[in-house]
N, C-alpha and C positions, 0 to 999 in steps of 0.2 A: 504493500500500500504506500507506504515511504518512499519509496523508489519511482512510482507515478506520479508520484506527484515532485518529486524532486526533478524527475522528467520535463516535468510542467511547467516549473519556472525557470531552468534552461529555454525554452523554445520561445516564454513569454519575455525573458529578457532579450534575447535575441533577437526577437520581432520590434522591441521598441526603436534599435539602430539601423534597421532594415527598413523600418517605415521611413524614419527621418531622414533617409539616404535616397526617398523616394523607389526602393527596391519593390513597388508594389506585391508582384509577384510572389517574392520569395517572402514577403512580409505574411504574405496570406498561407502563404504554404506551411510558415513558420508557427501562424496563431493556428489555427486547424488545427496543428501536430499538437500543440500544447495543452488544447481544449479536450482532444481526445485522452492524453492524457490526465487529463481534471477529471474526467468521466470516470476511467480503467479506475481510477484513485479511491472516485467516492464507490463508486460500483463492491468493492473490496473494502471499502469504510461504513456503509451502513449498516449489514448484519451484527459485524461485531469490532468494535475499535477499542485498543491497546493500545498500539506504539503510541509515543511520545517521541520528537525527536527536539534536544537541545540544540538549537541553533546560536548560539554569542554569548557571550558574559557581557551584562552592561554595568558597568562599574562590579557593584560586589552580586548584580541581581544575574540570571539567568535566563535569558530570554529561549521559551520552549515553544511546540509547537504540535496541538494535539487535535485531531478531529473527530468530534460527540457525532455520535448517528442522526441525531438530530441535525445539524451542520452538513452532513454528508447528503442526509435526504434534499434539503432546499439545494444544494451546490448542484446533486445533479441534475435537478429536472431545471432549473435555469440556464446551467451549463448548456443542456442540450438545446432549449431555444437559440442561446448564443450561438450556436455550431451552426444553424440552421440560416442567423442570420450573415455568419461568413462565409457560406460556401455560397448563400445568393449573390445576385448581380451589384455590385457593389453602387450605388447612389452618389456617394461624396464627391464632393469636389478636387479633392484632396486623398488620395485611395491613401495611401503610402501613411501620413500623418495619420489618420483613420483607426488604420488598424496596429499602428503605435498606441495610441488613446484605446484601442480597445485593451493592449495587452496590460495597459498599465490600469485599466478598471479590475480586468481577472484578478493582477495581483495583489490587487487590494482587498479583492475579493476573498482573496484565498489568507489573506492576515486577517481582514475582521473575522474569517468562520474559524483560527486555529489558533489564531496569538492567545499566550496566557501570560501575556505581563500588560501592564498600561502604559507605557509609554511609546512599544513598538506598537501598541492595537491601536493607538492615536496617529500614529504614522501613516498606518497602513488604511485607516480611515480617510484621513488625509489624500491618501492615492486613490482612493473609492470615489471622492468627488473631481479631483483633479483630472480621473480618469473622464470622466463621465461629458467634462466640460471640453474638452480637446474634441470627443466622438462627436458634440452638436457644434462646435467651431472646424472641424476639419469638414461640415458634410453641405457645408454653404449651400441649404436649402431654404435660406431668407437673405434679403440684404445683409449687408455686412454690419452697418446701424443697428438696426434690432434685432440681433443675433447676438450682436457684442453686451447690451443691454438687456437682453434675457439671460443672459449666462452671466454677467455680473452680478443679476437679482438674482439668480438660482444659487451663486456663489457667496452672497452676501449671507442668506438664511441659512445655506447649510454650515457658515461659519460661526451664526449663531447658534449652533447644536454643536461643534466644533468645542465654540468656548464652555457651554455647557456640562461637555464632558468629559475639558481640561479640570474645569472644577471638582466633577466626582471625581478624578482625579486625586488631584487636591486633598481632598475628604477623606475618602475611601485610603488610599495610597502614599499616604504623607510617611508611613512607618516602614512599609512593604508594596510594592507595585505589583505582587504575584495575588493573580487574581482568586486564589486557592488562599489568600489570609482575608477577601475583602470584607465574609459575609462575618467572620468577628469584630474586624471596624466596622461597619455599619451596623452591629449591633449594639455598641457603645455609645451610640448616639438617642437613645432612649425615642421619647417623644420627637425627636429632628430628625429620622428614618423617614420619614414620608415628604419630606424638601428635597432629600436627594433622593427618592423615585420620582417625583416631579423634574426633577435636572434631566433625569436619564431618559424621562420621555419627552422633553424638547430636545435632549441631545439627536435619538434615533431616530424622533418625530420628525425631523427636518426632514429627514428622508422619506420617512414611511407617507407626507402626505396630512398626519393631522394637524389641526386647525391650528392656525393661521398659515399653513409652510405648505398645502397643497396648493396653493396662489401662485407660485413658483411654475409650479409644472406645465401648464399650456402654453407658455411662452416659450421656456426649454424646449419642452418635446415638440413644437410648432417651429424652431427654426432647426430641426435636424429631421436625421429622414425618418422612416419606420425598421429601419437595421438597429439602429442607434436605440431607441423606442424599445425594441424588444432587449435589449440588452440591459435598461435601464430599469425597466418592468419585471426583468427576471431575476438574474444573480445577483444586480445591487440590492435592487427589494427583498430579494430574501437574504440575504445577510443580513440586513440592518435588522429584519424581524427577527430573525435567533439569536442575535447580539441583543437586543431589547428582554426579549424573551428570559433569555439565559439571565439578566440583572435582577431580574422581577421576581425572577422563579428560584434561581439558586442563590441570590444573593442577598435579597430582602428578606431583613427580620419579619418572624411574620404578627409581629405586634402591628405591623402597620401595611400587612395586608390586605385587609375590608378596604380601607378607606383609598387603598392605590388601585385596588380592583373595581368599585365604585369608580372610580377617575376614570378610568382606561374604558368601563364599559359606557360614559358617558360619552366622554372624548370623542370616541370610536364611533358611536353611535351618530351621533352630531356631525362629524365630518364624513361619513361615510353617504349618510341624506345631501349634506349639502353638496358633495365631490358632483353626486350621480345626476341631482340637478342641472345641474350647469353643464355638466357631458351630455344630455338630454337636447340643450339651447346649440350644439356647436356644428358648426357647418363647413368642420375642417378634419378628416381624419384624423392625423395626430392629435390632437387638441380635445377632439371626443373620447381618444382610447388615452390620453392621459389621464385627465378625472376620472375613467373609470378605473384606472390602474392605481389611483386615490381611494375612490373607492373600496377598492379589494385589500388593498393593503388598511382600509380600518376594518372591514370584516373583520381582518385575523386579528387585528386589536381588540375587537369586541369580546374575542374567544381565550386571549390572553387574560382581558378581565376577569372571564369570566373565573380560568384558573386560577387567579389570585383571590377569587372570592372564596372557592371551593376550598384553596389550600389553608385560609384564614383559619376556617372551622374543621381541620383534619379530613377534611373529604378527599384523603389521595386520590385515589381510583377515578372520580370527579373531575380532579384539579390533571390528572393524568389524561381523561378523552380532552375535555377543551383544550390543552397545550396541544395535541397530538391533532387534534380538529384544525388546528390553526397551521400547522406545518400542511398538511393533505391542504388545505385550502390555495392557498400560494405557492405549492407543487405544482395544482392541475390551474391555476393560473395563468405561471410563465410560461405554459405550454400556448395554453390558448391567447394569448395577448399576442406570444410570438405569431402566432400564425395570422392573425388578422394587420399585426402590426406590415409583417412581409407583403399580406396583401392590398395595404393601402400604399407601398411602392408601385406594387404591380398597377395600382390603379392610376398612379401620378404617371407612371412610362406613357399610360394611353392618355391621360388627359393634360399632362405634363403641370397638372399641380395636384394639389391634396385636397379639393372640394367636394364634400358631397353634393353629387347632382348624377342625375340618370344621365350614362353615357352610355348605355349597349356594350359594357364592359365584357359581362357574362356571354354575352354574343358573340365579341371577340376572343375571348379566354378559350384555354382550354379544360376539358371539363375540373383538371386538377385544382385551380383556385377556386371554385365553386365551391365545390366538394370539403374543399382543406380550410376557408372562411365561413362556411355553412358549420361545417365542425364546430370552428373557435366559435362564433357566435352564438351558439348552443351552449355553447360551455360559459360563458360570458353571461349569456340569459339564465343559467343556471335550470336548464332543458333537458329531461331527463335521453338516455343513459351517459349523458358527458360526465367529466370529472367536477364541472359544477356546479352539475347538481348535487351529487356525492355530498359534496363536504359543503355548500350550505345546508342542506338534509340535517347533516352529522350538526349543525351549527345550532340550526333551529332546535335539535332535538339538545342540545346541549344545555342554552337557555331553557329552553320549558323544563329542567331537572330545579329550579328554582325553590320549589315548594323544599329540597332536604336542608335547606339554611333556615338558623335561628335568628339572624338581624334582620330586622324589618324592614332599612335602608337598600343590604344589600338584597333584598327579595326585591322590594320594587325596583330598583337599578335593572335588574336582569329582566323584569316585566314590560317594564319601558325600550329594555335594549332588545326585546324581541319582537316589538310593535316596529321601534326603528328599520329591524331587519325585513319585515316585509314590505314597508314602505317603500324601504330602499329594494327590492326584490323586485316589483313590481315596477320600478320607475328604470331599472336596470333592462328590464324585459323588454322595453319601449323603445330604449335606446338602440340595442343591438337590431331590434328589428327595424328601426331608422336607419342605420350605418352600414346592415346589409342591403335593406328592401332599396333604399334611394342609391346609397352608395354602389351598390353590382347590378342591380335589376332596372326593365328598363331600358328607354333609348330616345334618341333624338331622330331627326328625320335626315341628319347629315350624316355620310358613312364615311368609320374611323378604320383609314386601313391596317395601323399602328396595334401591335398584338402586343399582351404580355409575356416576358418570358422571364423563365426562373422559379413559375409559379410551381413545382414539384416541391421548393422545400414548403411552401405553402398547404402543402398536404399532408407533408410530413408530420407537422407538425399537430396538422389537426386528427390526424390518425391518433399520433400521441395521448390529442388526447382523451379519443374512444380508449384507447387500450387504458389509460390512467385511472379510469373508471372500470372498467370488464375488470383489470388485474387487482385491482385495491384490494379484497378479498384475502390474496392471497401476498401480498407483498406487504401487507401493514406491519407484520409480525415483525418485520422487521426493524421498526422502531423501538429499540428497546433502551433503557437507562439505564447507566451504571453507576454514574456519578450526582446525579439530580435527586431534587424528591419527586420520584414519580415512582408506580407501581407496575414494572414488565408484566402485571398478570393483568392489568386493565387494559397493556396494549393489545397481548390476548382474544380479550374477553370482547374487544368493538369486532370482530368479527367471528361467522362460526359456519365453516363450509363455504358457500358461496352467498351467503348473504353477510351485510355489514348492521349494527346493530348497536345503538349506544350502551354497551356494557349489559343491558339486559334484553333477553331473547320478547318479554313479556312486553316490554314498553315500545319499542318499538322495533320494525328492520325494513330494509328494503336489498335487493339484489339487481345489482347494473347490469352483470350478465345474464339474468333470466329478464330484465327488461331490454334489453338488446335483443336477445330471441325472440322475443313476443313483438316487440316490434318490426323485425323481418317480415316476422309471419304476418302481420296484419297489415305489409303494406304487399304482400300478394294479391288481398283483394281489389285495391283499386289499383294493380296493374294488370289483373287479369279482366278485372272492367274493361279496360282500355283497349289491352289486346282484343278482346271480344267485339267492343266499339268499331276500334277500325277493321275487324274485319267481315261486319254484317255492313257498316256502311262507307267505308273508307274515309281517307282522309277531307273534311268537313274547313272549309275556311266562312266565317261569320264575320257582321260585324262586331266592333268594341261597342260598349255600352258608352255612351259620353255626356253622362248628367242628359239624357233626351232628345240632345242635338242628334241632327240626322247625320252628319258628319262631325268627324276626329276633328278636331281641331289637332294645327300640324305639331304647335308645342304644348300639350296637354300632359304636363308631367307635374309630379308634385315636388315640391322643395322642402329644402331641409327646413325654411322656417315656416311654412305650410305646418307640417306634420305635425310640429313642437310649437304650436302658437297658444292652443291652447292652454297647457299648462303653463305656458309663459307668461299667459295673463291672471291664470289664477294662482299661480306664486310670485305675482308681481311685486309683494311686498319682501322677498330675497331678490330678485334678479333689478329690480327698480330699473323694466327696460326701456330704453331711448330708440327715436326713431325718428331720420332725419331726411326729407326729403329734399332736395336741389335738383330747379327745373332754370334751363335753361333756354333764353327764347330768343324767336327771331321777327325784329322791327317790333311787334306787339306780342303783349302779353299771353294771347289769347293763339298765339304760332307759337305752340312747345316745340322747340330743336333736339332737346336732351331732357331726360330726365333721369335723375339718379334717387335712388334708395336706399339707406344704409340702417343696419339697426344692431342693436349691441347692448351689451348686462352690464351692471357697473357689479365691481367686484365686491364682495362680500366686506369682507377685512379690508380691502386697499383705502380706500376714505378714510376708515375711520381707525387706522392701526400705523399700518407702513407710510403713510404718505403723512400724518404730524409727526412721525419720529424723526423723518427724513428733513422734513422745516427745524425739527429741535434742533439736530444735528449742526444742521448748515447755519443756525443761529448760532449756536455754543462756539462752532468753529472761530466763526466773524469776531465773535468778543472776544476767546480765548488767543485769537492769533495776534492780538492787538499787542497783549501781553508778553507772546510768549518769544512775538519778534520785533523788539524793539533795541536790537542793535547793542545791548550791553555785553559787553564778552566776560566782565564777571557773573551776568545773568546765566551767561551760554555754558559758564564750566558747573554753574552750583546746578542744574539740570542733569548734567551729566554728572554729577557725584552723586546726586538722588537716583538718579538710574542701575547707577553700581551699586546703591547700596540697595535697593529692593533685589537686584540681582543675586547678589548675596544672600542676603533672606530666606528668598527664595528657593536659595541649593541646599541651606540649612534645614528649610522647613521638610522639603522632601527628605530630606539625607535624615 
C-alpha cells in the first residue's frame, strides 16, 4: 500500500515540472500514472490499514503518514472522477500549467487525508487551495478580469478557514503538534471545547460550502471548465469532509458534543436549502452544479451532526451509520458530479459556452453522454437505483432515529434537519431535471454540425455510479474503524445480503440491486408497447402540440428562467431578484432597434457580510496607513523590533 502510493507522489511531482515546461503530453501521461497509483493505494487501504510511514523529523516532532479507511474510501471514489477528468479532452487554455495545478491539488490531497502532525496538515492544506486556484487560472474559460477576481474571492475565504485552523493550531498544538495528543488538549479546555469546534468548522467550512463561504463557489467554478469542476467537487471535497469529520468525531471532548452536533445539523441544514436554491435560478452549467456541489457537501454535514448528537448520548452504533452515511454520501457524489461536470464540457464544444439553452445537443451526441449525464443526474436527483439515492435513503432514515435521544434541543434539531432534507430533496429534483431537460434535450431550428467528443469518460462515470449503488451491499463492510469511536459491528449490521438497512432489518431496508432488476423488467413493457406499435402501424410522424396554435412556432423552447420563474418569485424574499430591461431605439421611441433583458439574484451574504467588511477594511487601511507611513525611521525600526519580538513569542508558545 506504501509503495502506491509512494509511487504516486513520484509521478505527481514530476508532473508539476512537466506542466511548467509546457510538456503537455508527458504532463498528462505523468498525472494519469500517479492517479492510478492513488487508486492501487487506496484500493489496498480500505479493507484494512496499518502501515504508518515516518516521513521527516521536524525539529524534535515526527512528521508521519497514515491512511484510516475512512480516508481511503473518499480518496478513491474522487480519485476516480479525477482520472476521468484527465484522460478527457483537455478544455484549458493552458494544458501544461493545468495539469501542474492538478498535481499539486492531489498532493494536497493526499496530506490533508494522511498527515498526523499540524503543521505539515497546514501545509499541505495550503497546497489543496493553491492547487485548486492554478486549475481555474490555467483553464481561461472567463476573461482574465473576473477570473482573477473570482479566484482572489475564493482565495481570500479559504484563507479565512486557513487562519482559522492556524488557531486550533494554536490551541490544540501549542504542547505537541501530533494529532494523537490533541483530543487530551482539547479536553482541558473545559467549557471553551465548543469555540474550537466552531474554528474547525469555518476552518473546513471554507471549503465544504457552509454558510457564508459557499458564495465563493459560482464565481470559481464559473471561470474554469467542468474538468476542473469535477476535481474540485471530488477529492478536495472529500478531504476536507474526513479532515472535519475526523476533528469532531475523534477529537472532540464529548462534553461539548450536543451543542456542536446541534450547530452542524443546523448549519448544514440552512446552507444546504439555500446552496440548492440558487442552483435552481442559474443559467450556467458550472454555476448550477456548483451550488449543488454546496449543497451535497452540507448533506454530509447534516449526517456528521447528526453523529455528534448520537455520540453525545453513547449511541455508538448510531453515531457509527450517520458518520459512515456521510462518507457513502460524497463517495457516490464525486462520481456523479464528475460525470455531469465532463458533460457540461461536452456541451460548451457544441455551443462553445456553458448556457443552459436547448441546442439539439443529445441529437448530436452520441448515445454515450446521454446515457452517462442521465446516470449523474439521477444520482444528483437522488432517483432510485443510483448511489443517491442510497445514501440520502441511509440519510433520511438516519435523522428519523431521533426519537432514541434524551435532549429535547437535540431531538428537535434532527426534526427540523429532516424537514430541511426534503425540502432541499425536492428543490434538488427540479434542478437536475432543469440542467438535463433544457440543458441536452431539445433543439433549435438551426443545424449544429459540431459533435461532442470524449463523451465515453462521460459514461464512465455515470456507470460508476449505477454500480456504486448495485455494489454498496457488499462493499460497505469495508469500512471499518480501528482507531475512532465507532462500532465495526454497526458497519456490519447497515447491510444484510443484498439489501442495505439502517442497523435494523425491522425499521427499515431497501435493495438497489433488486431495484435495478425490477426496473429492467418493467421497462420491457413499454418497449414491447412500442415494438408492437411500430409494427401493427409503422412509423407515425404527428404534429407537436403548441399551446393550440396550428403551427410550431420556429423558437418555441423553454428557458432556463422560464422553468425556474416560478419559485423565483415565491422565494423572492432570498433571491431579492432584479430585472433590467434596455431598449434601444430608432428616430422614435415607438421604433424599438434592440432590446435587451437581463435579470439576476442578489446574493444572500454579499450585502450584508462581505461587502461592509470589505469598506471596514479599506477604511482601517486609509487611517492606519496615515500612521504607519509617515516617514520616521525610528518609527520604521521600533515596528520591526515589535515584529521580532511577537516572533519570538510565538516559537516559544508553540515550543
Amino acid at each position: 500500500m506504501l509503495t502506491s502510493f509512494a509511487v504516486a507522489v513520484v509521478f505527481l511531482l514530476l508532473t508539476i515540472p512537466l506542466g511548467l515546461l509546457r510538456l503537455g503530453g508527458l504532463a498528462r501521461l505523468s498525472l494519469v500514472a500517479g492517479t492510478l497509483a492513488v487508486l492501487a493505494g487506496c484500493f489496498l487501504a480500505v479493507p484494512e490499514t496499518h502501515a504508518t510511514a515516518v516521513l521527516w523529523s521536524l525539529s524534535a516532532e515526527q512528521v508521519s503518514w497514515h491512511l484510516q479507511a475512512a480516508a481511503a474510501w473518499v480518496l478513491f471514489w474522487g480519485a476516480l472522477a479525477a482520472l476521468a477528468a484527465f484522460l478527457s479532452p483537455c478544455r484549458a487554455r493552458r494544458p501544461g500549467l493545468w495539469y501542474a495545478g492538478a498535481a499539486v491539488a492531489l498532493l494536497g490531497s493526499l496530506g490533508v487525508a494522511g498527515l498526523q502532525e499540524g503543521i505539515a496538515f497546514l501545509i499541505a492544506w495550503e497546497f489543496l487551495s493553491f492547487g485548486g486556484a492554478i486549475l481555474l487560472l490555467a483553464d481561461g474559460a472567463a476573461p482574465t478580469e473576473r477570473s482573477g477576481q473570482s479566484n482572489l474571492y475564493m482565495l481570500a475565504l479559504l484563507e479565512i478557514g486557513a487562519v482559522a485552523l492556524l488557531l486550533c493550531l494554536l490551541l490544540l498544538g501549542g504542547g505537541n503538534t501530533q494529532f494523537s495528543a490533541w483530543p487530551q488538549s482539547w479536553a482541558a479546555y473545559g467549557g471553551s471545547a465548543f469555540g474550537i469546534a466552531v474554528l474547525f468548522l469555518i476552518g473546513f467550512g471554507a471549503k465544504l460550502g457552509v454558510l457564508p463561504f459557499y458564495e465563493w463557489y459560482p464565481g470559481a467554478y464559473g471561470s474554469g471548465t467542468g474538468a476542473s469542476g469535477a476535481i474540485l467537487s471530488g477529492i478536495v471535497l472529500n478531504v476536507a469532509y474526513f479532515a472535519l469529520g475526523r476533528s469532531l468525531l475523534a477529537w472532540l471532548p464529548v462534553s461539548a458534543a450536543t451543542s456542536t452536533g446541534i450547530l452542524l445539523v443546523a448549519v448544514g441544514s440552512v446552507s444546504a436549502i439555500l446552496a440548492i436554491l440558487y442552483a435552481f435560478q442559474q443559467n450556467n452549467w458550472r454555476r448550477l452544479l456548483s451550488f449543488s456541489t454546496a449543497e451535497n457537501a452540507n448533506l454530509a454535514i447534516v449526517a456528521l451532526g447528526a453523529a455528534s448528537l448520537f455520540r453525545a448520548e453513547g449511541f455508538v452504533d448510531l453515531s457509527t451509520l450517520a458518520w459512515t452515511v456521510g462518507l457513502i454520501h460524497l463517495g457516490g457524489h464525486s462520481l456523479a458530479k464528475g460525470s455531469m461536470m465532463l458533460a457540461a464540457d461536452r456541451a460548451a464544444d457544441v455551443q462553445s459556452d456553458y448556457r443552459i439553452a436547448q441546442s439539439r445537443l443529445l441529437a448530436l451526441a452520441p448515445w454515450t453522454l446521454g446515457l452517462g449525464a442521465a446516470l449523474g443526474a439521477m444520482s444528483l436527483a437522488a432517483m432510485p437505483p443510483t448511489a443517491g439515492f442510497a445514501s440520502e435513503w441511509y440519510l433520511f432514515q438516519t435523522v428519523f432515529q431521533d426519537f432514541h435521544l434524551q435532549n429535547t434541543a437535540a431531538r428537535l434539531a434532527l426534526a427540523l434537519g429532516g424537514a430541511g432534507l426534503a425540502l432541499t430533496a425536492a428543490i434538488a429534483l427540479a434542478t437536475m431535471i432543469k440542467v438535463f431537460g433544457i440543458g441536452l434535450l431539445g433543439g433549435r431550428t438551426e443545424k449544429m454540425q459540431k459533435r461532442p467528443q470524449g463523451s465515453w469518460a462521460v459514461l464512465f462515470l455515470g456507470l460508476l455510479v449505477l454500480f456504486y449503488a448495485v455494489a454498496l451491499p457488499w462493499t460497505l463492510h469495508w469500512l471499518h474503524f480501528a482507531s475512532w469511536p465507532a462500532d465495526p459491528a454497526a458497519v456490519r449490521a447497515m447491510t444484510r445480503g443484498a439489501f442495505l438497512v439502517p442497523l435494523h432489518f425491522h425499521f427499515a431496508f431497501i435493495s438497489p440491486p433488486l431495484l435495478l432488476l425490477v426496473g429492467l423488467l418493467l421497462a420491457l413493457l413499454p418497449l414491447g408497447l412500442l415494438a408492437w406499435s411500430h409494427r401493427q402501424q409503422g412509423c407515425r410522424t404527428v404534429p407537436v402540440w403548441a399551446h393550440g396554435l396550428r403551427q410550431v412556432p420556429a423558437d418555441n423552447a423553454v428557458t432556463a428562467l422560464a422553468f425556474s420563474n416560478a419559485l423565483r418569485v415565491f422565494y423572492s424574499f432570498v433571491y431579492r431578484p432584479k430585472n433590467q430591461v434596455q431598449r434601444a431605439y430608432q428616430e422614435r421611441e415607438y421604433f424599438v432597434r434592440e432590446l435587451h433583458f437581463n435579470y439576476s439574484e442578489a446574493p444572500f451574504f454579499g450585502p450584508w457580510l462581505f461587502r461592509p467588511s470589505v469598506r471596514l477594511i479599506q477604511i482601517s487601511a486609509d487611517r492606519i496607513g496615515l500612521v504607519l507611513q509617515n516617514g520616521s525611521l525610528n518609527a520604521y525600526l521600533a515596528y520591526i523590533g515589535i515584529v521580532l519580538l511577537l516572533l519570538f513569542a510565538s516559537v516559544f508558545f508553540i515550543g
